[in-house]
VMD Tcl script that draws the C-alpha trace (Angstrom):
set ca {
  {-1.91 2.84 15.31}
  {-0.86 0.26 17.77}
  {-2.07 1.98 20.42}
  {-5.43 2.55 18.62}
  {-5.25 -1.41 17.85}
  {-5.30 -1.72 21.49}
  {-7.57 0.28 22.52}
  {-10.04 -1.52 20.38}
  {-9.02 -4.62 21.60}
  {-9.40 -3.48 25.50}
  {-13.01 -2.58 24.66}
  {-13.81 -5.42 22.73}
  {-12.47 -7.69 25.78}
  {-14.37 -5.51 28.23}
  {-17.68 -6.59 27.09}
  {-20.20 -8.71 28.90}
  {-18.81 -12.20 28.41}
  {-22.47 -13.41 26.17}
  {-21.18 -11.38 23.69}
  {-18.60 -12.97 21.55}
  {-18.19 -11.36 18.20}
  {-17.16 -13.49 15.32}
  {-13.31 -13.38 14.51}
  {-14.28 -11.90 11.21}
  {-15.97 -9.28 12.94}
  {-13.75 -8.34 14.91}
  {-11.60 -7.68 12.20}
  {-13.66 -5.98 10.56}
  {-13.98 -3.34 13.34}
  {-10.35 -3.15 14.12}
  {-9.93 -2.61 10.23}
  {-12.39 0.30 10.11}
  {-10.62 2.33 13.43}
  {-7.20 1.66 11.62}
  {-7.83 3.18 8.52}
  {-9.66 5.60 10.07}
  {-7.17 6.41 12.55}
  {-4.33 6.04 9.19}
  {-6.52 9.11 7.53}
  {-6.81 11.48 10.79}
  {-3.08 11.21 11.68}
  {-1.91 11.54 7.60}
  {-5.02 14.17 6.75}
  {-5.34 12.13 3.70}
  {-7.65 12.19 1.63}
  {-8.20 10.17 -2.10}
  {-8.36 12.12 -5.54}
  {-9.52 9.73 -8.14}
  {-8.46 11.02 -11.49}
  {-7.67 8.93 -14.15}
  {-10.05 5.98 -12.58}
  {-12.71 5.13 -10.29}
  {-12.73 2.81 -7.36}
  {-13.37 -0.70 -9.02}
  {-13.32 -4.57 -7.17}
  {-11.12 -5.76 -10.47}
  {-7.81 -6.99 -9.55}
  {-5.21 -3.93 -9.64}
  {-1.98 -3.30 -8.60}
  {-1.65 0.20 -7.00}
  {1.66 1.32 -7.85}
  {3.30 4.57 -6.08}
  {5.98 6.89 -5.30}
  {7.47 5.91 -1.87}
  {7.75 8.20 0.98}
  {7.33 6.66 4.54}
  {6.86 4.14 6.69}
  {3.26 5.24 6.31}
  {2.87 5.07 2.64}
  {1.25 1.96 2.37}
  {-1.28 2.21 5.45}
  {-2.19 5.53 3.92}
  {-3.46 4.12 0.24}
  {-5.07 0.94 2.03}
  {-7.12 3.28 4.76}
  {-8.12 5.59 1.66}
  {-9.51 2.81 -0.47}
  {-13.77 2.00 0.03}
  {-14.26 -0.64 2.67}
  {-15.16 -3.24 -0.14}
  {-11.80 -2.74 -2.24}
  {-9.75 -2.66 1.01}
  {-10.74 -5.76 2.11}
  {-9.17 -7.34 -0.90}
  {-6.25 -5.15 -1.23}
  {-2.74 -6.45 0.09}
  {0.31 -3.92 1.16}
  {3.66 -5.21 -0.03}
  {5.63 -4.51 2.80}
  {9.79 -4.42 4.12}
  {9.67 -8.25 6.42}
  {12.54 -6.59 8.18}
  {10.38 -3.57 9.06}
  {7.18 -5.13 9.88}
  {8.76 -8.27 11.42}
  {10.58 -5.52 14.06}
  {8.27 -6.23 17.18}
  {5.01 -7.94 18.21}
  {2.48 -5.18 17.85}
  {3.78 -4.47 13.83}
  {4.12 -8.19 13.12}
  {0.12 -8.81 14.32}
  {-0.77 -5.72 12.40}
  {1.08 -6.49 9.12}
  {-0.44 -10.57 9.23}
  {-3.52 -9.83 10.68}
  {-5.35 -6.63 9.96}
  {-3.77 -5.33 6.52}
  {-3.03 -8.88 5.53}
  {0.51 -7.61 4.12}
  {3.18 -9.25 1.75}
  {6.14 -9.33 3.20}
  {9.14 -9.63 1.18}
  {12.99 -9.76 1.86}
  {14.29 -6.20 0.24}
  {17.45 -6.84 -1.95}
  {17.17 -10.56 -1.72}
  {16.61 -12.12 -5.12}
  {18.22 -15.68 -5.80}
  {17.70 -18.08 -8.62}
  {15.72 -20.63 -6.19}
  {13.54 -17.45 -4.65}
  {12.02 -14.65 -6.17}
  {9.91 -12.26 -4.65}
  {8.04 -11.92 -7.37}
  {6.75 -15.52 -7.29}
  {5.55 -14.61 -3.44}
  {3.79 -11.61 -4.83}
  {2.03 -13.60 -7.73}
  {1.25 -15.80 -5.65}
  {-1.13 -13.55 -2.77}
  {-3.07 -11.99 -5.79}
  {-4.62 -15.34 -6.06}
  {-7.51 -14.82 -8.60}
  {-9.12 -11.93 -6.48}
  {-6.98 -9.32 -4.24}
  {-4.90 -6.70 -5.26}
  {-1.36 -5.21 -4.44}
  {-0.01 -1.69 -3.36}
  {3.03 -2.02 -4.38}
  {6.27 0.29 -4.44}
  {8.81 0.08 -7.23}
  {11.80 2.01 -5.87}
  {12.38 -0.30 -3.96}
  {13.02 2.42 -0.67}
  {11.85 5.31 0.71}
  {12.79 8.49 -2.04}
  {14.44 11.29 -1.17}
  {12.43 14.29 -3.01}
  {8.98 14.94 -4.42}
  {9.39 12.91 -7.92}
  {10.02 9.37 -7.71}
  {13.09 7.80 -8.22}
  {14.12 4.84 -10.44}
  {12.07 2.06 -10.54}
  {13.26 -1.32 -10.01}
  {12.40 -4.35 -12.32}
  {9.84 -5.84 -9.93}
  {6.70 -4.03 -11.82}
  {7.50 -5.12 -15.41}
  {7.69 -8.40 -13.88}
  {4.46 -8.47 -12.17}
  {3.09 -6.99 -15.43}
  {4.61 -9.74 -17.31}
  {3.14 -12.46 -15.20}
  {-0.18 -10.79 -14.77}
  {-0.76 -9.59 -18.33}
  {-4.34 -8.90 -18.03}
  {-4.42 -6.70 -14.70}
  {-4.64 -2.82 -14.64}
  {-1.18 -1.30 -13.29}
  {-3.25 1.75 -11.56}
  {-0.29 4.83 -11.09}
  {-0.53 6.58 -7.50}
  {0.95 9.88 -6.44}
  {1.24 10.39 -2.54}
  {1.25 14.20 -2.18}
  {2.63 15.71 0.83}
  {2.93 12.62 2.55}
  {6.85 13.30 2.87}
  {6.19 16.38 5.16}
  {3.70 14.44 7.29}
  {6.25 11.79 8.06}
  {9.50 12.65 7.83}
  {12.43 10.43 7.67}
  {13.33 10.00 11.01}
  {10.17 11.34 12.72}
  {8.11 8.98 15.00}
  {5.13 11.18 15.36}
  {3.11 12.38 12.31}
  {3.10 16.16 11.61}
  {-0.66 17.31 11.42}
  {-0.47 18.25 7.90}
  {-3.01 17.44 4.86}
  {-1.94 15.00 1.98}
  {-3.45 13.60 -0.79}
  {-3.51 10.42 -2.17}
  {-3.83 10.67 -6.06}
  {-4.94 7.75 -8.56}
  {-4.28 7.97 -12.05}
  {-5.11 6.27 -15.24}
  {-4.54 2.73 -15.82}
  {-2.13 1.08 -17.71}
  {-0.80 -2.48 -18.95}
  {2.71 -3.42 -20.76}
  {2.48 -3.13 -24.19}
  {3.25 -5.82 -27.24}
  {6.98 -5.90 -27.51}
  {7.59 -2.94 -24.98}
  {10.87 -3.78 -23.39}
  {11.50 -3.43 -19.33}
  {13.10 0.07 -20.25}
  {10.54 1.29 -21.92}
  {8.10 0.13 -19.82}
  {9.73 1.58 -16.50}
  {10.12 4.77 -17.96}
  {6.85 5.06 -18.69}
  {5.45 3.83 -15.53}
  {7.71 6.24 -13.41}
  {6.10 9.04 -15.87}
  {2.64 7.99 -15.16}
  {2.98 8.85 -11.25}
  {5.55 11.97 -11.73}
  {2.86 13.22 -14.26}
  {0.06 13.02 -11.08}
  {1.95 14.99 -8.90}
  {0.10 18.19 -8.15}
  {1.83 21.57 -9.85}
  {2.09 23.23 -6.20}
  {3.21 19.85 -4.16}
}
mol new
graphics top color blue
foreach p $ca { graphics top sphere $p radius 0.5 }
foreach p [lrange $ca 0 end-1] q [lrange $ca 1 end] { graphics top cylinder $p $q radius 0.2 }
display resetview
């Protein structure tokens, strides 16, 4: 992707000097040949079946993979919704090096949170409440780190928390199919294989449902999506 990023940029720059394209634009074009470029190197492709695409707040919550998990649901997503749709991303990872920093802050507009930190004067949480605003959405991760098989593992409190503070916004389940084998741990290259990325029925925590309860049932929700031959 970063060299895609740049070879937008080169041709952009390359242009007769009357044309200057707004900054929005611009963004807007280097956003298109990302997520476009994020499908042909994962073969993804979206299977809506528990919702449809919608501009309503969500938080997109999935099993976690890859490095490439997030890029993949954000590049899947209709132009309209991805615009307002935020990654929540590793700081350590995306911080590593210039090219991944400008792509994080600039183009996907990604959360970036300290992973394991939590401290009574700074939660994570707060940050994350805090970039929904009254209009984007999240794709957010609650294992905290990458699993290690096809089902998901535990989740981590950080989704009945966000469900707590944001009480009236759809928790939308996502299964990334395949997605493992495309880029595996380790690998720096993506293996031309086809994935799916699989959205499933919305759901909100209940009256008196306890963080337990509620986890459980969220982790079900995804392991429930994932396809009977993945």
């Amino acid at each position: 992707m970063a060299v895609h990023a740049t070879f937008v940029d080169s041709a952009l720059a390359g242009r007769d000097s009357t044309y200057a394209p707004s900054r929005e634009y611009r963004a807007g074009v280097i956003a298109l040949g990302l997520a476009a470029f994020a499908r042909l190197m994962s073969g993804a492709r979206a299977r809506w079946v528990g919702c449809q695409p919608d501009l309503a707040q969500r938080i997109y919550f999935a099993n976690h993979t890859s490095h490439m998990d997030a890029i993949v649901i954000w590049s899947v997503l209709p132009p309209t919704i991805r615009n307002l749709t935020r990654p929540v991303a590793a700081r350590d990872y995306w911080n590593a090096g210039r090219i991944r920093r400008y792509l994080a802050t600039r183009e996907f507009h990604a959360v970036l949170i300290e992973r394991g930190i939590t401290s009574y004067h700074h939660n994570p949480v707060d940050d994350l409440v805090e970039a929904m605003g009254a209009r984007h959405s999240l794709i957010f991760f609650p294992e905290g780190q990458r699993g290690l098989g096809p089902e998901p593992g535990p989740f981590r409190s950080g989704l009945f928390h966000l469900a707590q503070r944001r009480p009236g916004v759809d928790l939308v389940p996502v299964y990334l199919s395949n997605l493992d084998r495309v880029m595996p741990r380790g690998a720096l290259i993506p293996v031309p294989l086809q994935s799916e990325v699989i959205f499933g029925a919305p759901l909100r925590l209940e009256a008196g449902e306890n963080r337990q309860e509620f986890l459980r049932r969220a982790r079900e929700a995804v392991t429930l999506l994932r396809p009977r031959c993945d």
